[in-house]
N, C-alpha and C positions, 0 to 999 in steps of 0.2 A: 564433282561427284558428291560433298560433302553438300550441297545446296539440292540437288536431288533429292538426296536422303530425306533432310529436314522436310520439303516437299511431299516428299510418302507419309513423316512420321507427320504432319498437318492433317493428310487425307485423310491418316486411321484415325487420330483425335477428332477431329468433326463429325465421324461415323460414330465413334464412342459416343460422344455429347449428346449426338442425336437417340441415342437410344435412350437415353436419362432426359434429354427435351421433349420427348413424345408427352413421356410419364401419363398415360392413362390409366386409372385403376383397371385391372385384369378382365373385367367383366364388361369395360367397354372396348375393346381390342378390336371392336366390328365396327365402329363408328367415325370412320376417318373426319377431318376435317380440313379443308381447303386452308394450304398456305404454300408461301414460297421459300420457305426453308428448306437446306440441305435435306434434312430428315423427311417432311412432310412430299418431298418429293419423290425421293427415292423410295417411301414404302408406299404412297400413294398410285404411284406409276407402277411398278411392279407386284406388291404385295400387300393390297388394299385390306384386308382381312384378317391378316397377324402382323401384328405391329409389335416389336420387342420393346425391350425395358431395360435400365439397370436399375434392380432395388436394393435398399438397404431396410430392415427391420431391426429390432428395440428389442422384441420379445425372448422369453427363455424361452433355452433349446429344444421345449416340450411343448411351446406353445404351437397349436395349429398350423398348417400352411395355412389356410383360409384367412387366420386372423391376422399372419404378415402380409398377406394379397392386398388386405382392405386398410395398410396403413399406408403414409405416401409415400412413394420410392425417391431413392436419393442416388446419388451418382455414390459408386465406392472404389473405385478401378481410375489410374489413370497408365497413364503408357511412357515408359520410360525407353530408353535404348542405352546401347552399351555396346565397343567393340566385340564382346568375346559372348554375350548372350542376344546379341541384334535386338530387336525391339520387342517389348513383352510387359507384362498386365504386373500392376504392383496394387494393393490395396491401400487406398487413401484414407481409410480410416481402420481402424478394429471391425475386423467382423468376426459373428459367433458363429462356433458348428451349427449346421442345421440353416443356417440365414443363404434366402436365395441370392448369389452374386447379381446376376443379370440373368434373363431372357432374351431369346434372339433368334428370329424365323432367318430362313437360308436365303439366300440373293439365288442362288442357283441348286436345282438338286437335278441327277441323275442318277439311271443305275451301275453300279461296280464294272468297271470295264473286263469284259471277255464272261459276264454273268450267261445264265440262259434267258428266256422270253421273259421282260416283263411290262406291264401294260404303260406307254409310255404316257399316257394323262394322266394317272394316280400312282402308279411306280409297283402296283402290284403286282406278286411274282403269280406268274404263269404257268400250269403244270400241263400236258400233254398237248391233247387237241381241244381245249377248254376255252379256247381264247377266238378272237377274228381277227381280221387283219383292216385297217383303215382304208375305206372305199377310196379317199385319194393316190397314198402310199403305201399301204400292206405293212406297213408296222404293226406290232401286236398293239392289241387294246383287249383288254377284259370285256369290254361291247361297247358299239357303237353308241349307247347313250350312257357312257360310264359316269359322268358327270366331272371328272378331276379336271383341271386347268392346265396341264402340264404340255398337250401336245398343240402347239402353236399352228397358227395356220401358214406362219413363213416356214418353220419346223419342216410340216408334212410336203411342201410344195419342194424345199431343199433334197428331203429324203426320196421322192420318186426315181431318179434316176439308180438309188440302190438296186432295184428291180426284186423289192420286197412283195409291189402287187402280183407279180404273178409266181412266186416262191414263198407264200407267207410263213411255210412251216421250215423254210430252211435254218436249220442249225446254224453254220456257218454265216451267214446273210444276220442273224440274227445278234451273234455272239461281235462282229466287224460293227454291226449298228452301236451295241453298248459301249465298243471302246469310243469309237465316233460322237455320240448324244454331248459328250462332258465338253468340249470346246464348241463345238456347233451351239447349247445354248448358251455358253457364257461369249461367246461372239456376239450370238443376238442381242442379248440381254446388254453389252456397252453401248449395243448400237442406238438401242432403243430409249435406251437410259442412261443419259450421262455423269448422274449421279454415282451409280456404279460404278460406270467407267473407271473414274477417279481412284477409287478404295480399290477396287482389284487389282489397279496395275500396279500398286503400293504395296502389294504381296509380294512375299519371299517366293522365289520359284527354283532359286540352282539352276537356273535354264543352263549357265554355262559348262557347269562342274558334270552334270547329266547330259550332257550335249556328246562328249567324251565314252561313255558308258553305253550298256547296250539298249537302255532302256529310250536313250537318245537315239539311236539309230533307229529303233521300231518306231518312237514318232513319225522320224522325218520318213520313212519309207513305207508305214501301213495308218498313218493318222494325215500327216502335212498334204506327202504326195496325191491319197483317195481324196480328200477336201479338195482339192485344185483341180483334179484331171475329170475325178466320176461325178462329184457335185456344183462343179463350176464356183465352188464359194473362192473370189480373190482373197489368199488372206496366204500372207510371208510365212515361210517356217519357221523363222525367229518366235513371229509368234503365237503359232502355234507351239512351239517348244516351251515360249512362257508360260500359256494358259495350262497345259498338261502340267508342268511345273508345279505351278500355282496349286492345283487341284491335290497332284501326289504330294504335296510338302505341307495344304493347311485342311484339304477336307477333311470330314467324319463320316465314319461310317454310319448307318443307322437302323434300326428295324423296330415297326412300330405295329405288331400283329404280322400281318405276312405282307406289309407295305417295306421294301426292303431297298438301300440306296445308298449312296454318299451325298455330300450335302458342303455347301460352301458357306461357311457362318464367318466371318473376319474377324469377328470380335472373340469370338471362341479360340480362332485361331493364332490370336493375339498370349496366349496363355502359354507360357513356357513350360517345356517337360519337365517332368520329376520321378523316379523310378519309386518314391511315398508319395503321392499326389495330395495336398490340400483340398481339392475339389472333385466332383463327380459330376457328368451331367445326365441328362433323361433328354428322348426325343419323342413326342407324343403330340401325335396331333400337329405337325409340320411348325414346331418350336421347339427348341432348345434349351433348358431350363439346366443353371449351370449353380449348384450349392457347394458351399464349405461342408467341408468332413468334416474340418475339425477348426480350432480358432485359429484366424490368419490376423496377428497384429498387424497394424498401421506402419509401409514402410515393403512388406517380406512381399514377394511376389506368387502371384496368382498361378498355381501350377495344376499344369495334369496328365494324364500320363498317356504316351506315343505309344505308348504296347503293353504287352499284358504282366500286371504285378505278381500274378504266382509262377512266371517262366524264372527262370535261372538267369544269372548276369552275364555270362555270354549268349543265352540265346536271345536276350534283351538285348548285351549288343549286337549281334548280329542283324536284327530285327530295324535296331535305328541306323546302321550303318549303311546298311544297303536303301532302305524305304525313306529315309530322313534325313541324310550323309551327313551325320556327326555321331560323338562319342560321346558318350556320358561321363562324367565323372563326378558323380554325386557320392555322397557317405555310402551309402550301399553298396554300389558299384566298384569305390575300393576297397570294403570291407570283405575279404576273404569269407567269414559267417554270416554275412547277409543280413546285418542288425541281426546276430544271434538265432537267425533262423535255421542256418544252418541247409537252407532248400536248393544247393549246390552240392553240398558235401555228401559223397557216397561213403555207405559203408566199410570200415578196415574188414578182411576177409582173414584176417590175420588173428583180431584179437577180440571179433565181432561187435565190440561192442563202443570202440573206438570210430571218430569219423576221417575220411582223407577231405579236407577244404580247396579248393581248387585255387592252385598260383594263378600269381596275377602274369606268368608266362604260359601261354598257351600252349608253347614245345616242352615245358617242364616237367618233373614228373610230378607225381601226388605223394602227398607223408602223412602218414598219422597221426594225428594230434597223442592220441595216446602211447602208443606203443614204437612209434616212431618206424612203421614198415612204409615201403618207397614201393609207389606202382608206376608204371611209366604214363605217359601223357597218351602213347597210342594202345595200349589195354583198358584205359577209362575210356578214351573216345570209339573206341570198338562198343564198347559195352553201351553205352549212351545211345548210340544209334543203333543199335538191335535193339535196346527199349523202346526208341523211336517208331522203328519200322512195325514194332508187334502192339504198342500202344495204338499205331494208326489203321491197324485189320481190328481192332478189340470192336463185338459190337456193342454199344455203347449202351445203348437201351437195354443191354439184358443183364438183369444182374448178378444171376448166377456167374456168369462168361468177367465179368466184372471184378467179381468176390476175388475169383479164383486167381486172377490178373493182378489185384493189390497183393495177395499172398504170397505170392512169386515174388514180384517186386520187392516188397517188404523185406525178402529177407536176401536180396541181392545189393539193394542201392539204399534202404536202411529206410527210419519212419519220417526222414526231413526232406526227400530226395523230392522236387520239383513235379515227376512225370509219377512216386507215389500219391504226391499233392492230388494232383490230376483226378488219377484214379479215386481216390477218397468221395471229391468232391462227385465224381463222378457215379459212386456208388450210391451216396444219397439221393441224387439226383433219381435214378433208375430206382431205389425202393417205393419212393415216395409220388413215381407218378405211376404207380399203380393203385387200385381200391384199394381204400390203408385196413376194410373188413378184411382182406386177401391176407395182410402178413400177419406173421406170426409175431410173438411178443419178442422172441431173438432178434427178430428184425428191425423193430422198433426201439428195441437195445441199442443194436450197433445204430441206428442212425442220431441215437442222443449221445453214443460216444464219437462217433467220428465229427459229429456240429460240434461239441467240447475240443477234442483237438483242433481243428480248422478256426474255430473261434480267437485260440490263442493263437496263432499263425496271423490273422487277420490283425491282432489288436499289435502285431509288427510291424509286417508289411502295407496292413491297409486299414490304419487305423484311423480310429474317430468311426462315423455315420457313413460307414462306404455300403455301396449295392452288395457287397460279397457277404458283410455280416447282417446285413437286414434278410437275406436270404435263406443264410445260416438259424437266423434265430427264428424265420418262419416255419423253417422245414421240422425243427428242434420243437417248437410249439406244438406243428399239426402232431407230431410224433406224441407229446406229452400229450394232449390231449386225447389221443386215441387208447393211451395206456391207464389214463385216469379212468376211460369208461369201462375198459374193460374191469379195472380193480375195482370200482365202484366204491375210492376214496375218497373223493370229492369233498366231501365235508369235514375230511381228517385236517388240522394243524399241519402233520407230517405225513412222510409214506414211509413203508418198509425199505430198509433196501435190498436189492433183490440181485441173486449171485448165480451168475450161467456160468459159471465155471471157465477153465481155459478160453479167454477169445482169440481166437488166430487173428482178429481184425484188428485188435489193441494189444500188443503183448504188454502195456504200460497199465491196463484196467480191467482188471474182470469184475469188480464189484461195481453194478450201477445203483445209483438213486435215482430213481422217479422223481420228478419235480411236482410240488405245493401248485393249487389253482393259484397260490399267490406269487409264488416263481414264473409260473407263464403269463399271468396277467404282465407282470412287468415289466418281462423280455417282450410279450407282443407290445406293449407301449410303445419302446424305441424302437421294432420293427414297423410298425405301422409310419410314424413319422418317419422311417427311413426311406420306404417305398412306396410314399403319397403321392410321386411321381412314377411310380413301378407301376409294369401294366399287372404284377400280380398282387396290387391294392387289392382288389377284389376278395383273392385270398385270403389275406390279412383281416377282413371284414367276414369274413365267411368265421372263420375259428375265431373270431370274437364273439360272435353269436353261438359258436361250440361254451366256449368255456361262461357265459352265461348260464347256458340251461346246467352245466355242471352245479351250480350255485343254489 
């Protein structure tokens, strides 16, 4: 067994190397060239057009992507293993926040299994009767000259027997293809490519531990079974059981405009969880681009995070326990405060201003740090899921219905509560994709007070240059800049500060300050470098030419 092992952890190191042996500069990534190395074959043979990388760059953390692109990349990652962490990405040297780890296009993408219609040659999603169906197969395609590479012609020749050409709009037929696509082409794809081969089968799968569970039983009975009987594909349930495995345990999800999918990156996959993640990645453009947040010394491992960092620690565990089948137990995770966040801890109802921290027993009750009153374990989880259940009717896009929904909240489950988080974040979200001519200046209040609150949250749980604060500090921009024009300070040193009186949205702030064109100039600075991989660059470019002409 132990010679196996070493045998998989060979495959992934040759894979890694290979993406540091390409080393093209960025801008020649279209220009394969003939060789008979691991690397040259494997992206030649299947992914002649995006070829990945690992780089290392030199520059401060403000220095361009551009000008890290055009320096030479270096290997920084190697692959260690370890009983109790399995195999995972360590940094070989110092990298700095902001430096891209690697790049790394997918051996295999599909869409979300049990998704609706999406166009299987470019993966874009589908909306009514918009779409046609493949004159061989009746699979959706967005049109018969879509131009994407994805639907194979063994692909289309496999799927006729689905009986999608004479049903193209079935639902069902449709939703059975998506869970279907994710082994079917990673089947092809070994067959074709033995290169692959190799690395994939050296993936973590749980095939056995899931084999037990019921997600194991829907394999072997709505994935293994249809492969064999409806499509004639010979292939063992074993392994099918592995490749489904494989996919549930290392893909990404992804969405890239409304091209939307999961994606099999190994090297990505290679990166151990962490409930504070080191790294962030962007998918644009059918590549993977994987940066430090923040400085990872030579030695500490390459980490990122299997679910979502503004959830609660148990619904993070629950999240990896069921999807992932381990437990965390990182600082966070046994920290009761949640690095001081405190985004578990409900409100005392007692002494209102005290918080109950959640035991680390599930059955236990809750106590209050301050005042020391006891609520039991099932009056909090009562409450928790009625936040859940009416969080999940709230319409999201509207903000009034929004407002009113944090208000509530606020003053049940307190200002640190997780599904308050939500809401917050959710509120900005909803003011600010509206005409910002449209709101009022109250409006543009609250959203430079709740990006000030969420910012600090941020600089806890997702600290350093994470997508959450480049966000934050855009929305907070566009905001400041809307209110500079309206005051027509622009030229002042300072602003006034300006006082709405009682906020129900911040009981912690009624007095705001307007920020200085030189306060927003150099919060967009590090927003901008944040999400130079963000499809909302644009934006960031858009309100840079605002706060010019303010100038």
């Amino acid at each position: 067994m132990e010679a196996e092992e070493q045998q998989r952890v060979a495959a992934l190191e040759r894979y890694m190397t290979s993406l540091a042996a390409i080393n093209p500069s960025w801008s020649d990534l279209d220009k394969p060239e003939a060789s008979d190395s691991f690397s040259e074959r494997l992206q030649l043979e299947y992914c002649p057009t995006k070829r990945p990388e690992v780089l290392r760059s030199s520059g401060s953390i403000f220095s361009s992507p551009e000008e890290q692109d055009e320096r030479r990349p270096r290997e920084v990652v190697e692959i260690h293993s370890s009983p109790g962490f399995g195999r995972y990405l360590v940094a070989s040297r110092n990298i700095a926040a902001g430096e891209v780890v690697f790049r790394e296009a997918p051996l295999v993408v599909a869409p979300k299994a049990g998704s609706g219609a999406s166009c299987l040659s470019c993966l874009r999603s589908l909306q009514g009767s918009e779409w046609v169906g493949c004159d061989q197969c009746g699979a959706p395609l967005c049109g018969q000259d879509c131009g994407g590479d994805g639907h194979s012609q063994e692909e289309c020749r496999l799927l006729v027997p689905l009986g999608l050409k004479d049903q193209p709009q079935n639902t069902v037929l449709i939703k059975q293809l998506s869970v279907l696509l994710t082994p079917i082409r990673t089947i092809l794809l070994m067959k074709e490519v033995p290169a692959a081969r190799e690395v994939i089968a050296a993936l973590q799968s749980h095939a056995e531990e899931r084999r037990t569970l019921p997600i194991g039983r829907f394999v072997d009975e709505h994935v293994a079974k249809v492969l064999r009987t409806r499509l004639s594909l010979p292939v063992a349930s074993d392994i099918v059981q592995h490749l489904c495995g494989i996919f549930d345990t290392n893909a990404f999800e992804f969405s890239d405009g409304d091209i939307r999918g999961r994606a099999l990156l190994p090297g990505g996959a290679l990166m151990n969880h962490s409930c504070t993640p080191n790294t962030q990645h962007w998918y644009r453009n059918g590549v993977m681009t994987v940066r430090a947040v923040v400085d990872i010394p030579e030695g500490a491992p390459v980490t990122n995070t299997y679910t979502n960092t503004l959830w609660g620690t148990r619904a993070r565990g629950a999240h990896l326990s069921t999807s992932k089948l381990f437990t965390c137990r990182c600082e966070r995770c046994l920290d009761p405060t949640e690095l001081g966040s405190h985004i578990s801890s409900v409100l005392c109802r007692g002494c209102s201003d005290g918080l109950l921290p959640p035991p680390s027993d599930c059955r236990a009750d809750w106590e209050c740090q301050a005042c020391g009153k006891i609520v039991s374990a099932s009056a909090i989880e009562t409450l928790l899921r009625a936040g859940g259940v009416a969080l999940g009717r709230l319409p999201i896009g509207d903000a009034a219905a929004v407002a009113a929904a944090l208000s509530q909240f606020r003053r049940v489950l307190g200002n640190a509560h997780y599904i308050v988080v939500e809401l917050k974040y959710a509120l900005i979200q909803a003011l600010m994709a509206t005409p910002l001519e449209g709101l009022t200046e109250d409006d543009l209040l609250k959203v430079l007070d709740l990006t000030s609150d969420l910012l600090r949250l941020a600089d806890l749980l997702e600290p350093g240059l994470s997508r959450f604060r480049g966000i934050l500090l855009l929305e907070r921009c566009r905001a400041g800049v809307q209110l500079l024009q309206r005051r027509g300070v622009a030229n002042c040193d300072t602003t006034p500060a300006l006082t709405t009186g009682g906020n129900q949205l911040n009981s912690s702030h009624s007095v705001h300050t307007v920020q200085t064109v030189e306060d927003l100039s150099r919060q967009l600075e590090e927003c901008a470098f944040i999400l130079h991989y963000d499809a909302r660059h644009d934006d960031v470019i858009e309100v840079k030419q605002q706060i010019k002409s303010l100038n």
